[in-house]
C-alpha positions as a Markdown table, in Angstrom:
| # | Residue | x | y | z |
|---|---|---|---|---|
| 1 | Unk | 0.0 | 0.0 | 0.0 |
| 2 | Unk | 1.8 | 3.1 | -1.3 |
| 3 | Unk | 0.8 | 6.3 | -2.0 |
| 4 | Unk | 2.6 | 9.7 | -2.4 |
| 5 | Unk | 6.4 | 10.1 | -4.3 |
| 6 | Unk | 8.6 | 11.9 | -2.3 |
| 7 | Unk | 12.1 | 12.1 | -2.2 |
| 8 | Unk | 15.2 | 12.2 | 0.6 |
| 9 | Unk | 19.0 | 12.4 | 0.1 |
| 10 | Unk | 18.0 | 12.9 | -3.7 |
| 11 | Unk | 16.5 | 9.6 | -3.8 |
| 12 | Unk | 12.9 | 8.9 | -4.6 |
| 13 | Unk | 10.7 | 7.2 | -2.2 |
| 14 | Unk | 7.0 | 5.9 | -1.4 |
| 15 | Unk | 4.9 | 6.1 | 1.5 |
| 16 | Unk | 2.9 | 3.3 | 2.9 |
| 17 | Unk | 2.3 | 0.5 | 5.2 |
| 18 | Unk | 3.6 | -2.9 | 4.9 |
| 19 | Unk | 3.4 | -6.0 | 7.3 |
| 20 | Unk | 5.9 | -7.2 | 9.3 |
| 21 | Unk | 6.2 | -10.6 | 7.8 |
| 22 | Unk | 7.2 | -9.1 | 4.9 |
| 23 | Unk | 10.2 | -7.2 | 6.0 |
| 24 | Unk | 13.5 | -8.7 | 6.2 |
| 25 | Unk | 16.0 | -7.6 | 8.1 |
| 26 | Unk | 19.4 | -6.5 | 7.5 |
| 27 | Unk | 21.6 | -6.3 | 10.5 |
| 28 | Unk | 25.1 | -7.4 | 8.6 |
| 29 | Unk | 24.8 | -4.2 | 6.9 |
| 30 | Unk | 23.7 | -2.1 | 9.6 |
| 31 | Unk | 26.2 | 0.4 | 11.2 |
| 32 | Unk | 24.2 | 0.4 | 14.7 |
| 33 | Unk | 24.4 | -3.5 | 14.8 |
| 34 | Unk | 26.3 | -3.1 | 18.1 |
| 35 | Unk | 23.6 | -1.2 | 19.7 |
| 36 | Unk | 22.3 | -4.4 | 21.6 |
| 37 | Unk | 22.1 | -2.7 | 24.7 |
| 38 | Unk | 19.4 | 0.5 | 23.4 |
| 39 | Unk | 17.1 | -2.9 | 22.3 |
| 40 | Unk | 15.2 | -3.0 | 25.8 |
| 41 | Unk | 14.7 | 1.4 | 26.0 |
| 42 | Unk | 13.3 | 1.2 | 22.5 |
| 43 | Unk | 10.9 | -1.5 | 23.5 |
| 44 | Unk | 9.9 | 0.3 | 26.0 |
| 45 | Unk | 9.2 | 3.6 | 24.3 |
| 46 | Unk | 7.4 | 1.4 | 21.4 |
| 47 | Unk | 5.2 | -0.1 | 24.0 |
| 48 | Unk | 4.9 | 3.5 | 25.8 |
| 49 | Unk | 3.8 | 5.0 | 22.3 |
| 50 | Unk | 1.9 | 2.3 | 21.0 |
| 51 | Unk | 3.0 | 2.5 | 17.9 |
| 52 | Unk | 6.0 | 3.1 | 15.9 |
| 53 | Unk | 6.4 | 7.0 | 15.5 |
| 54 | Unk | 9.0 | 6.8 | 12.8 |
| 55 | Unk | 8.5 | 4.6 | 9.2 |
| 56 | Unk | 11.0 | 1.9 | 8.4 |
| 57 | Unk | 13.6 | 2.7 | 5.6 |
| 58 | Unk | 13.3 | 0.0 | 2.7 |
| 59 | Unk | 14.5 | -0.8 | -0.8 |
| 60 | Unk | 12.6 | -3.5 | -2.9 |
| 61 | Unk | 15.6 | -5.1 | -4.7 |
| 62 | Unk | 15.9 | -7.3 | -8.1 |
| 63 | Unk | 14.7 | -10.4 | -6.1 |
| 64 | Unk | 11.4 | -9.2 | -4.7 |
| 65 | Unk | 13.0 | -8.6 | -0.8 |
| 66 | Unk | 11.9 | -6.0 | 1.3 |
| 67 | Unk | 15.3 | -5.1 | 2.5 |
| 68 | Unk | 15.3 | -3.0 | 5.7 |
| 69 | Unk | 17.7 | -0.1 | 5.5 |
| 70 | Unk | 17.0 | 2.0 | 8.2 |
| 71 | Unk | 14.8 | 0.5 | 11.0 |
| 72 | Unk | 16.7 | -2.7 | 12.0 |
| 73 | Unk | 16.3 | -2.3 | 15.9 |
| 74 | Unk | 12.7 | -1.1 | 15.6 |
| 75 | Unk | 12.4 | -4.7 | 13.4 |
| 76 | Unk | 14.2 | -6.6 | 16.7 |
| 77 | Unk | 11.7 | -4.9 | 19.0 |
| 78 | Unk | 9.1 | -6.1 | 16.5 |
| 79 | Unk | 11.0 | -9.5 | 16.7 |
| 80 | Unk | 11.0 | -9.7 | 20.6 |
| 81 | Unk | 7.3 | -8.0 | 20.9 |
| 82 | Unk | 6.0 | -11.3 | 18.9 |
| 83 | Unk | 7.6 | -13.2 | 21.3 |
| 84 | Unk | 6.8 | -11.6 | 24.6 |
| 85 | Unk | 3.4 | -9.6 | 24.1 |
| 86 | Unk | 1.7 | -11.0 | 21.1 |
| 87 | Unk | -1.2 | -8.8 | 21.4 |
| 88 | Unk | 0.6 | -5.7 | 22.0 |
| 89 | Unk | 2.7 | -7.0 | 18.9 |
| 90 | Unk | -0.8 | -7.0 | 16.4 |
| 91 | Unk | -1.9 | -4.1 | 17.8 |
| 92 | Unk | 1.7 | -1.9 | 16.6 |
| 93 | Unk | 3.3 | -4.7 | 14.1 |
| 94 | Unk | 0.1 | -5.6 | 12.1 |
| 95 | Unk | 0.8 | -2.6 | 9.6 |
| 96 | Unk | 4.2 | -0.9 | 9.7 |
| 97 | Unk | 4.6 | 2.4 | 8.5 |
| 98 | Unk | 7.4 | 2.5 | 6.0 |
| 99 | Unk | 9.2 | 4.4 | 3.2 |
| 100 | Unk | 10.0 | 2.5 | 0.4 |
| 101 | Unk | 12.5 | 2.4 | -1.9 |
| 102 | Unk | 12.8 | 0.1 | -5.5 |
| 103 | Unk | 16.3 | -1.3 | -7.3 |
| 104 | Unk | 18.4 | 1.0 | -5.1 |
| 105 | Unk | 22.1 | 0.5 | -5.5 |
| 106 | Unk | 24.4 | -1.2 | -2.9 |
| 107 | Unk | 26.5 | 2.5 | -2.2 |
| 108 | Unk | 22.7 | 4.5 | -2.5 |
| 109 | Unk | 21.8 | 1.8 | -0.1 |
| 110 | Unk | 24.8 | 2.9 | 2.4 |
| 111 | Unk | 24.3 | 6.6 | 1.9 |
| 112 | Unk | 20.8 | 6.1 | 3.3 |
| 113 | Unk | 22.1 | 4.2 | 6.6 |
| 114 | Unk | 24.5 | 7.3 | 7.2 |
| 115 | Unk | 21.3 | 9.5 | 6.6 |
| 116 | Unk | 20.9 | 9.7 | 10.6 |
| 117 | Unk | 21.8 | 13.3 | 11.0 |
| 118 | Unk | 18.9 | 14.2 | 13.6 |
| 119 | Unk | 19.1 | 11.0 | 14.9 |
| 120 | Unk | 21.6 | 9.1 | 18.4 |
| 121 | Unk | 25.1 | 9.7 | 17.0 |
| 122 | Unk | 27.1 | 6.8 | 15.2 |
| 123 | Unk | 29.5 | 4.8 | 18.2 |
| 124 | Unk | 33.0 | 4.2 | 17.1 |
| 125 | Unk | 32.4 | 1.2 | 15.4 |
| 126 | Unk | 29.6 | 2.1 | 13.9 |
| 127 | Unk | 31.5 | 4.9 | 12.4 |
| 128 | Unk | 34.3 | 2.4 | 11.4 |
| 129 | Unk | 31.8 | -0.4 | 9.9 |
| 130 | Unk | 30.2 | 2.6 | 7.5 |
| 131 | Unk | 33.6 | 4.1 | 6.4 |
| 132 | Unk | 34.8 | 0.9 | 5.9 |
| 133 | Unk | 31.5 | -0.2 | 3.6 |
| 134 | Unk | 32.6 | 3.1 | 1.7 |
| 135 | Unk | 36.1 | 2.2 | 1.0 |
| 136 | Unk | 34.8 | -1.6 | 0.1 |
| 137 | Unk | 32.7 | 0.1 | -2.6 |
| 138 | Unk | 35.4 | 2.1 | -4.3 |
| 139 | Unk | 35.0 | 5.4 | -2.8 |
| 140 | Unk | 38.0 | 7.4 | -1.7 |
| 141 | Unk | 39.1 | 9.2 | 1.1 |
| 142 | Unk | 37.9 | 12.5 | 0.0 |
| 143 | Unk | 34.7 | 11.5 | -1.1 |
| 144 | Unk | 34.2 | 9.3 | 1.9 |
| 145 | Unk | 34.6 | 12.7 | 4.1 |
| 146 | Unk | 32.5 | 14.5 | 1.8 |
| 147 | Unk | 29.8 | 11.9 | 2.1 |
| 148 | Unk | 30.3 | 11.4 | 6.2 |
| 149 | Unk | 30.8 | 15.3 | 7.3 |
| 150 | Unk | 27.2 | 15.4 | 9.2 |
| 151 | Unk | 28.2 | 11.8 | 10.4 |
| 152 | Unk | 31.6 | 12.5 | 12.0 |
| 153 | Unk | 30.9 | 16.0 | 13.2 |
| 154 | Unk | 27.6 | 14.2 | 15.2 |
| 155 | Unk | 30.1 | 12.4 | 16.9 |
| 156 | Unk | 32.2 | 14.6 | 18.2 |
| 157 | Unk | 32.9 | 17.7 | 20.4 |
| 158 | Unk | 36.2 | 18.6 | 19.4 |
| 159 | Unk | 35.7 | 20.0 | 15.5 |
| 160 | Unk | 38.4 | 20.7 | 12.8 |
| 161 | Unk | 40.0 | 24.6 | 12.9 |
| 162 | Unk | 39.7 | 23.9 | 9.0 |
| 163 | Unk | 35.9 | 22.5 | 8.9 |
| 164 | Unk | 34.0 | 26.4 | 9.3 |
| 165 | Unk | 36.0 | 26.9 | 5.7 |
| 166 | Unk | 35.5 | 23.5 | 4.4 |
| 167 | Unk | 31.6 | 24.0 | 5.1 |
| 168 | Unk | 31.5 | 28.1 | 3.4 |
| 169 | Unk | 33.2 | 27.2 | 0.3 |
| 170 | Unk | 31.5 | 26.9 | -2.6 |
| 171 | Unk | 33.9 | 25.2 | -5.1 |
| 172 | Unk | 33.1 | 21.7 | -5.0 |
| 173 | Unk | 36.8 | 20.5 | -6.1 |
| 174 | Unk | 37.9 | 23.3 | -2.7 |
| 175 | Unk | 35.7 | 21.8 | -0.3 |
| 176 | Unk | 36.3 | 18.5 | -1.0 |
| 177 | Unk | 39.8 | 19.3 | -0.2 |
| 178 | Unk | 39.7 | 20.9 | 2.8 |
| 179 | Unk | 37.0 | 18.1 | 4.1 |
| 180 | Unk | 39.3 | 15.6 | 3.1 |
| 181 | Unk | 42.0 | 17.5 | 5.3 |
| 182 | Unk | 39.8 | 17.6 | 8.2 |
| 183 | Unk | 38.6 | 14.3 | 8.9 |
| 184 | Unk | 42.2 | 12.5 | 7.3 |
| 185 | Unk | 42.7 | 10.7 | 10.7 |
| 186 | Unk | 40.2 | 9.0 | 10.9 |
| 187 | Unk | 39.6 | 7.7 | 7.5 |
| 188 | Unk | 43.0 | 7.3 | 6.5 |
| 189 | Unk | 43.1 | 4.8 | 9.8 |
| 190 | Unk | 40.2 | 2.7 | 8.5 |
| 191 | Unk | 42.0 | 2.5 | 5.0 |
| 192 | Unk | 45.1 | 1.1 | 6.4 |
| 193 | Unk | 43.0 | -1.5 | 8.2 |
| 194 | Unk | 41.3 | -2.9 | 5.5 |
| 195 | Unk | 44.3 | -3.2 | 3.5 |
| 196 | Unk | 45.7 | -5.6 | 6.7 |
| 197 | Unk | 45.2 | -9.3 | 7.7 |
| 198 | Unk | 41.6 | -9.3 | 9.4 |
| 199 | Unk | 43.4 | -9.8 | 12.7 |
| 200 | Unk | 44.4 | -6.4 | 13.0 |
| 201 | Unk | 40.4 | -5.4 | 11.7 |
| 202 | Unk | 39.5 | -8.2 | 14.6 |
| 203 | Unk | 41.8 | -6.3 | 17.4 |
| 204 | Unk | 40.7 | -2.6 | 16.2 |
| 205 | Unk | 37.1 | -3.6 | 17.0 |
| 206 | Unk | 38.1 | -4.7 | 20.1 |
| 207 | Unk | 39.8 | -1.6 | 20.8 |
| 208 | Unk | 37.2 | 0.7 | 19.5 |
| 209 | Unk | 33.9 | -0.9 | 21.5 |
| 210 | Unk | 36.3 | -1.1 | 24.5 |
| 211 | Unk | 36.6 | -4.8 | 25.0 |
| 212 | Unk | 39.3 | -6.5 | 27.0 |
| 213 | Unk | 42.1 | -8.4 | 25.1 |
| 214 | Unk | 42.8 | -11.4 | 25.5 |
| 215 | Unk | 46.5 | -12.2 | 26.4 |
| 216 | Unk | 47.8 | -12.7 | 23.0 |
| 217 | Unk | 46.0 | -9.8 | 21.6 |
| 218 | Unk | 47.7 | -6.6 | 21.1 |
| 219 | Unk | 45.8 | -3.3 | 21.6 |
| 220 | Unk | 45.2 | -1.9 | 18.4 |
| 221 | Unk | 44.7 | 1.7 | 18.4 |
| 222 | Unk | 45.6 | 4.7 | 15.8 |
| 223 | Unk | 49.1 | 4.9 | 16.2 |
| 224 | Unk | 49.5 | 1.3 | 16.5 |
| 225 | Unk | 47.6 | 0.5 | 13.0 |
| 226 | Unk | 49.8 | 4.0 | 12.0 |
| 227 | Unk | 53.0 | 1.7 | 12.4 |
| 228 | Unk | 51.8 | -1.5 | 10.8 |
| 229 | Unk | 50.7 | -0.1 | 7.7 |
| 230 | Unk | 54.2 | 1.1 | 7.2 |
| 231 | Unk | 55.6 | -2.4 | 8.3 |
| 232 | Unk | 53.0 | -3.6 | 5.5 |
| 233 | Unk | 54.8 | -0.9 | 2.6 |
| 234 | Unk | 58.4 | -1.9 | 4.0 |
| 235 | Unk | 57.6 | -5.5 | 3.1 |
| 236 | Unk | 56.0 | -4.7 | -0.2 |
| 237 | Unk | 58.8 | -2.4 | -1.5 |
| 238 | Unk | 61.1 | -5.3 | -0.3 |
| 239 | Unk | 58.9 | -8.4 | -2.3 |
| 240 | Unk | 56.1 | -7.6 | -4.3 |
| 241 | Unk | 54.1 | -11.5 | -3.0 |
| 242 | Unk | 53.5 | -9.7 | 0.3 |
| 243 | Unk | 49.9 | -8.5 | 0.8 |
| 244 | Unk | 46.9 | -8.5 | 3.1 |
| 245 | Unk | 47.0 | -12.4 | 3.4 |
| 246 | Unk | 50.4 | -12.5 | 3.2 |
| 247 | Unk | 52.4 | -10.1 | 5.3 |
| 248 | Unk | 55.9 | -9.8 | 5.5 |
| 249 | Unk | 58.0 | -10.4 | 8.3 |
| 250 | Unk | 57.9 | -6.5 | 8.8 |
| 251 | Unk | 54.4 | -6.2 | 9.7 |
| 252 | Unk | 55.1 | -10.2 | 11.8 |
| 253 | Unk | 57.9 | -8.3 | 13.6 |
| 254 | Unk | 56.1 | -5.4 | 14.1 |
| 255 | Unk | 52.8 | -6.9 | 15.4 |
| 256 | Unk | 55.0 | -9.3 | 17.8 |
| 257 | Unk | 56.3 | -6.6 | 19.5 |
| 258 | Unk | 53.2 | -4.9 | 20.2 |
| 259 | Unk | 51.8 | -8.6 | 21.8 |
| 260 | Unk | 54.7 | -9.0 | 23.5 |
| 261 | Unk | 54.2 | -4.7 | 25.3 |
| 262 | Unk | 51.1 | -5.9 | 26.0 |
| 263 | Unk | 51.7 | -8.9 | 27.6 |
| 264 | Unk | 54.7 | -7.8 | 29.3 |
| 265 | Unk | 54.0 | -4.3 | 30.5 |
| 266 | Unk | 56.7 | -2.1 | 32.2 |
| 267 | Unk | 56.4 | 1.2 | 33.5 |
| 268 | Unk | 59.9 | 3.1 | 33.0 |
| 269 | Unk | 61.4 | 4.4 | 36.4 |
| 270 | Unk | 61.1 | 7.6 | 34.9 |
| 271 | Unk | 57.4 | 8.0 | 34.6 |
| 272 | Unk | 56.3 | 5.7 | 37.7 |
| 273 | Unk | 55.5 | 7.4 | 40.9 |
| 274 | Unk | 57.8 | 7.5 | 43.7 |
| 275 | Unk | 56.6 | 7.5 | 47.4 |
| 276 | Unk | 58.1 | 10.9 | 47.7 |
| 277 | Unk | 56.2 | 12.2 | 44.7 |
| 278 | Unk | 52.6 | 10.5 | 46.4 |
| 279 | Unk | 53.8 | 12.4 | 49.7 |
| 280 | Unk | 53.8 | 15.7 | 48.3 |
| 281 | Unk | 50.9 | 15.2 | 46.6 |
| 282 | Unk | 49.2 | 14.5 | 49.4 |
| 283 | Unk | 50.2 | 17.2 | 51.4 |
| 284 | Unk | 49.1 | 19.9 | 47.9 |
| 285 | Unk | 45.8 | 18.8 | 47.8 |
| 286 | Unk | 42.9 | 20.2 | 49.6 |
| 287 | Unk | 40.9 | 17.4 | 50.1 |
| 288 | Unk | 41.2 | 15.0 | 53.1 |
| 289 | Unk | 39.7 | 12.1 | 51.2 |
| 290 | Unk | 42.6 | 12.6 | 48.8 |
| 291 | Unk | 45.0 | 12.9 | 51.3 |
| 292 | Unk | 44.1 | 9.8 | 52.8 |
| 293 | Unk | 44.4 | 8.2 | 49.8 |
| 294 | Unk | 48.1 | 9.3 | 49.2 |
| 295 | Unk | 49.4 | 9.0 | 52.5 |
| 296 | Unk | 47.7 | 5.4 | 52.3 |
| 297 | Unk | 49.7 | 4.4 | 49.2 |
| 298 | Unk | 52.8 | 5.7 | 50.5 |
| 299 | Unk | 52.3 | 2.7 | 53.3 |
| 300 | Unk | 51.7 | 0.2 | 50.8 |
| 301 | Unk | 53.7 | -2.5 | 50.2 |
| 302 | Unk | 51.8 | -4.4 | 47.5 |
| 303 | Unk | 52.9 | -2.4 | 44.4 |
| 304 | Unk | 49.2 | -3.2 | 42.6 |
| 305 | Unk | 47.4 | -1.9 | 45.8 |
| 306 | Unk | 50.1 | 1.1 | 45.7 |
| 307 | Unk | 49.2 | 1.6 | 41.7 |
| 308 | Unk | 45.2 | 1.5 | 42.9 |
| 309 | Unk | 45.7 | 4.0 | 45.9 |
| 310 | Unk | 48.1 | 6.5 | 43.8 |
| 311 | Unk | 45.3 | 6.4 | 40.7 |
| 312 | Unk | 42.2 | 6.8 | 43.1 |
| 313 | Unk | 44.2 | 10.0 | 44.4 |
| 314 | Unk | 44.4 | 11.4 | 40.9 |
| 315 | Unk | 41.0 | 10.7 | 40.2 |
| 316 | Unk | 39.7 | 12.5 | 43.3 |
| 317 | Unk | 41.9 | 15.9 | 42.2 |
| 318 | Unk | 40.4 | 15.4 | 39.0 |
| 319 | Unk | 36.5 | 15.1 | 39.9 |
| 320 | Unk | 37.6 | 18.0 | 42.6 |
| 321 | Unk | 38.4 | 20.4 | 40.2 |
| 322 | Unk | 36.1 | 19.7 | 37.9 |
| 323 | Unk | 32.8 | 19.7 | 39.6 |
| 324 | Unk | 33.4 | 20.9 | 43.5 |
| 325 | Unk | 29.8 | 20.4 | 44.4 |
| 326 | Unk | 30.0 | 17.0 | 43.8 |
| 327 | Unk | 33.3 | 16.4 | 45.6 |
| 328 | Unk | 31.7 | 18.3 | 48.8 |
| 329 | Unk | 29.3 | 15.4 | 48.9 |
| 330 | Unk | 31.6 | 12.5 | 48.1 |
| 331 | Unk | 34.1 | 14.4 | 50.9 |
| 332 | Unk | 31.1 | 14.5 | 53.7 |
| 333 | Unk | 30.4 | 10.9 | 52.8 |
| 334 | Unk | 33.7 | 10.5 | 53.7 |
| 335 | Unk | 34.2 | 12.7 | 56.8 |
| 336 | Unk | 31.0 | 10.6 | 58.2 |
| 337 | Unk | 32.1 | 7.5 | 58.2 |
| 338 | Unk | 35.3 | 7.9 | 59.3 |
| 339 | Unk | 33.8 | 9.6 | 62.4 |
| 340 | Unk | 32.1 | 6.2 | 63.0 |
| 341 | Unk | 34.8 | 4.4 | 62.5 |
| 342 | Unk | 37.3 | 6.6 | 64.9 |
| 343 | Unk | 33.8 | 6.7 | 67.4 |
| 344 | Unk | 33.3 | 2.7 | 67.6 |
| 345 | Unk | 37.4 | 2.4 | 68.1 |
C-alpha cells in the first residue's frame, strides 16, 4: 500500500504501510548492529507509544525482498514484541509504517544508513563499519569525508579549525579538499585496516567498543595500525608477493612486538611514581579524602594496591576540580564515616 512520491538524500521514495512478515532484516549491513544494549529502552518507548512514531527505511531489490535499511532495531523490537506480548505486537506490528524504496544500488543503499543526521550519533564502530563499507565500494578518502561530514561531526565535540571553511566554500573541487584535510585521521586509519590481515580489523574492534584483550592480543589503536601499515609498505617495496593475506616479516615483527608490550607491561622508572612524589601530593591537595588516599599508598607495600591508591588519588583531584559540588558530597560521605569508624574504636 503506497501512495505519495517523495524524495530524501536525492532519492525517490514511497509512502505506505507494509506487514511485518514481509520485511526482512538487514543487520550485517547495519552500522548500529552493536547497539544491543538501546534494544530493551526502544521496547519500552514502542510499548509506551503504541506505535512506531518513525517509518522503516526499505528498498525493494531485483529479487522481490523487502530489504530494511534503516529500521533494524525497531524490526528486533518487533521481533521480541511477537515473542513476549503478542497482542501488543498485532496491535503496533500488524501494519508498519514504511518508506520505500525500489532497485536502489548497494553504495545508495549505504548513503541512506548514514542518513541519521537528527538522529543518536554513530559509536565508534559504527562509524568504522560505514567508512569501511565506503572504502569496500570504491569510494576514496575524500569522497568518503565529503559523504560522512554530518556523520563525524555528530560524533564529536572537538571540531576541525579547517571545517568552518571547508563548510562556506563553494567550489566543490575546494571543499572536497579541505574536508578531506579535516577528517584525514580517521579515515586514513580505517584505510590502512582494511588493507591488513583481518586480525588487526578483529583487534581494532576490540579496541574501538572497549573490550578487554585477551593475552595474545595486542591493543590496536591509531598509532599502532599507524606503524603496521608502514611495516606492510616496508615488506611490499622489499617483495612484491606480500599482501593483506600475506604479510611480510615486517608487519610479523612489528605486530610481535606490540603482543609481546602488551603482555609484558613495564612502567619506566622515569614516569612511575615514587613515594616521595605521592607524599607531596598529598600534602598539595585540599581534600582530606585525597590525602588519605596518598598517605595510604605511600604505606603500601603491594605495588598493585600502591598503583590503585596512587590512581584513586588522581582521580579525586580530577572530579575536585572539575565539579566541587559533587566532591563536597563524596568528601562528607567520607568525613561521616570515618567519624564512626574513629567513634566505635
Amino acid at each position: 500500500m503506497l501512495n505519495a512520491l517523495q524524495t530524501i538524500v536525492g532519492l525517490a521514495y514511497k509512502v505506505g504501510v507494509c506487514a511485518f512478515e514481509e520485511l526482512t532484516a538487514d543487520y550485517a549491513a547495519n552500522y548500529r548492529a552493536e547497539d544491543e544494549y538501546d534494544i530493551p529502552s526502544l521496547y519500552d518507548i514502542v510499548m509506551q507509544d503504541g506505535r512506531l512514531t518513525d517509518a522503516l527505511v526499505l528498498n525493494i531489490r531485483a529479487d522481490g525482498s523487502n530489504i530494511v535499511i534503516r529500521g533494524n532495531r525497531r524490526l528486533k523490537v518487533g521481533e521480541l514484541m511477537k515473542v513476549q506480548d503478542p497482542e501488543a505486537f498485532k496491535k503496533i506490528f500488524t501494519q508498519v509504517p514504511v518508506h520505500v524504496y525500489e532497485g536502489l544500488t548497494p553504495v545508495q543503499e549505504a548513503e541512506l544508513r548514514l542518513d541519521h543526521t537528527g538522529r543518536k550519533p554513530l559509536t565508534k564502530w559504527g562509524l568504522f563499519l560505514a567508512m569501511e563499507d565506503h572504502f569496500q565500494r570504491g569510494k576514496a578518502e575524500a569522497d568518503i569525508a565529503v559523504a560522512m561530514n554530518p556523520v563525524f561531526k555528530a560524533s564529536t565535540n572537538k571540531m576541525p579549525k579547517l571545517l568552518a571553511k571547508a563548510e562556506a566554500e563553494t567550489n566543490f573541487k575546494a571543499r572536497r579538499s579541505l574536508l578531506s584535510q579535516c577528517w584525514r585521521q580517521r579515515t586514513q586509519t580505517v584505510n590502512q585496516v582494511t588493507k591488513m590481515p583481518e586480525k588487526v580489523r578483529d583487534a581494532y574492534e576490540l579496541y574501538l567498543r572497549g573490550k578487554v584483550v585477551a593475552k595474545g592480543i595486542p591493543r590496536i589503536n591509531g598509532d599502532r595500525v599507524g606503524k603496521l601499515s608502514t611495516a606492510m609498505l616496508a615488506d611490499k617495496e622489499a617483495n612484491a608477493k606480500y599482501n593483506k593475506t600475506n604479510p611480510g616479516p615486517e608487519f610479523t615483527t612489528t605486530w610481535k612486538s606490540f603482543v609481546k608490550e602488551d603482555d609484558n607491561p613495564t612502567e619506566s622508572k622515569s614516569s612511575r611514581k615514587t613515594v616521595k612524589d605521592i607524599e607531596q601530593q598529598g600534602e598539595r591537595s585540599t581534600s582530606g579524602l585525597s590525602r588519605w588516599w596518598a598517605g595510604f599508598a605511600t604505606n603500601s607495600k603491594a605495588e598493585g594496591e600502591f598503583t590503585i591508591l596512587d590512581r584513586s588519588a588522581h582521580i579525586g583531584e580530577v572530579v575536585q576540580a572539575a565539579n566541587p559540588k559533587l566532591w563536597a558530597e563524596v568528601e562528607k560521605a567520607y568525613h561521616d564515616a570515618k567519624a564512626k569508624v574513629d567513634k566505635a574504636e
